[in-house]
C-alpha angles and dihedrals in degrees: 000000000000125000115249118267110267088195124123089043087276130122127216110214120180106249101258083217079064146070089174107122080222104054107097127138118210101236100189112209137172091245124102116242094252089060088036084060105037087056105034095110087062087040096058078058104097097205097060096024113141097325103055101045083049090064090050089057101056086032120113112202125193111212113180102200142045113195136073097346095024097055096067099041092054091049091052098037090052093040093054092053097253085174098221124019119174114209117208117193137125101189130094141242099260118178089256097062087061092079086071115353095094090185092074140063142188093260086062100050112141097017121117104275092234092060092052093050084054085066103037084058098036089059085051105045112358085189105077127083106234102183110202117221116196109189127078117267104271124176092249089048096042080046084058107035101035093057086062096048130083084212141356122220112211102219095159134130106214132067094228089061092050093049087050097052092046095053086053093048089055100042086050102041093232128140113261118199108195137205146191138167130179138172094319090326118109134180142178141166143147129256110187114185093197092071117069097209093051114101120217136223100272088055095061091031108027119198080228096069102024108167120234100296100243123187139199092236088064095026097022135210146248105253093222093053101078088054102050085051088038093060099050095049083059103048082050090056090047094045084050092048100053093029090240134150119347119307128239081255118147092002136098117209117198129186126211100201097186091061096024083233115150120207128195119201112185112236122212118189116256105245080206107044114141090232110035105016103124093049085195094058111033134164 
């Protein structure tokens, strides 16, 4: 049996209330039928549908970061039609990010990451702008690039970056989904500026009392863990996006990958944070 036309930018789905082969409803759309098609799996969900898919593809997403987290929240970001997704990142692609870093590939040793993301998402879904950026995430940088951006995904390593992207976040009033991933230890949660109960990252981890910086190039990490954080962080932007679901919001997810345990701490805002405290002045 033939598939239904997709002609007249429209898209048949079979009624979910019917098993009847006849029982399809016309569902019209902005989106081409090629697009219709690609993302017809997101579009049967009836809490993205039209709609919802619609809002990926006008959204613009900031993630500073493209290596171990970054890579597959590009991939599914890109896969699932986010529209614009800004990739910060001035390293580049060296032999010991392949055991984790999926967007890039021998042949692409020694270019920019982000470069290198640019071509992992194109392969996927040429149809999505992904805009490199080749410097290190600066406050003057993060001032010009998180004012453009619906949201921003934190898929750094140090605890400096972070600090910096969530003083832009705040200043800006934009969502900030945020990532981490050591040795077989994972965390995520949402900080969202724009609401004034919800803490951000510097009251749960203050500048004041920073722990000892570790890295996986000196602790290593368990090569599946970043995906599994990295896909989360980009099933929260999604959600955000599409203002679906409940947001990682307030709350703190960690991962013990050894005993694949996850663990959930409840966050409150700091009346007195450094970089949000005053929730009706901040800045």
């Amino acid at each position: 049996m033939q598939s239904p036309s997709l002609s007249g930018r429209a898209l048949l789905f079979r009624s979910r209330t019917s098993c009847h082969p006849a029982a399809f409803f016309e569902i019209s759309s902005i989106m081409n039928d090629d697009q219709l098609l690609r993302y017809s799996r997101h579009i049967l969900l009836d809490e993205i549908d039209i709609e919802g898919q619609q809002k990926l593809l006008d959204a613009h997403v900031l993630v500073i970061g493209a290596g171990g987290l970054g890579s597959p929240v590009a991939l599914y970001l890109g896969s699932a039609g986010v529209g614009r997704i800004t990739m910060v990142d001035d390293d580049r692609v060296d032999v010991t990010n392949l055991q984790r870093q999926i967007a890039h590939t021998v042949s692409r040793i020694g270019e920019f990451k982000v470069l290198s993301v640019v071509q992992a998402v194109a392969a996927v879904n040429p149809d999505v702008e992904v805009v490199p950026v080749m410097q290190r995430a600066d406050d003057a940088l993060l001032d010009h690039l998180v004012p453009q951006a619906d949201l921003v995904l934190d898929c750094t390593d140090n605890f400096k970056t972070r600090h910096t992207i969530n003083r832009a976040c705040v200043r800006h009033c934009k969502p900030l989904v945020s990532g981490a991933a050591i040795r077989f230890d994972g965390q995520i949660s949402v900080y969202d500026a724009r609401f004034p109960d919800s803490p951000c990252y510097a009251c749960i981890f203050p500048e004041s009392v920073l722990p000892e910086e570790i890295s996986c190039a000196t602790m290593g990490v368990f090569a599946p863990l970043v995906g599994i954080v990295g896909a989360m962080q980009a099933a929260e932007a999604l959600k955000l996006l599409c203002g679906i679901g409940q947001a990682l919001t307030g709350r703190l997810l960690m991962l013990d990958g050894k005993s694949m345990e996850w663990h959930q701490m409840m966050l409150e805002r700091n009346e007195e944070c450094a970089v949000c405290g005053n929730a009706d002045n901040r800045t």
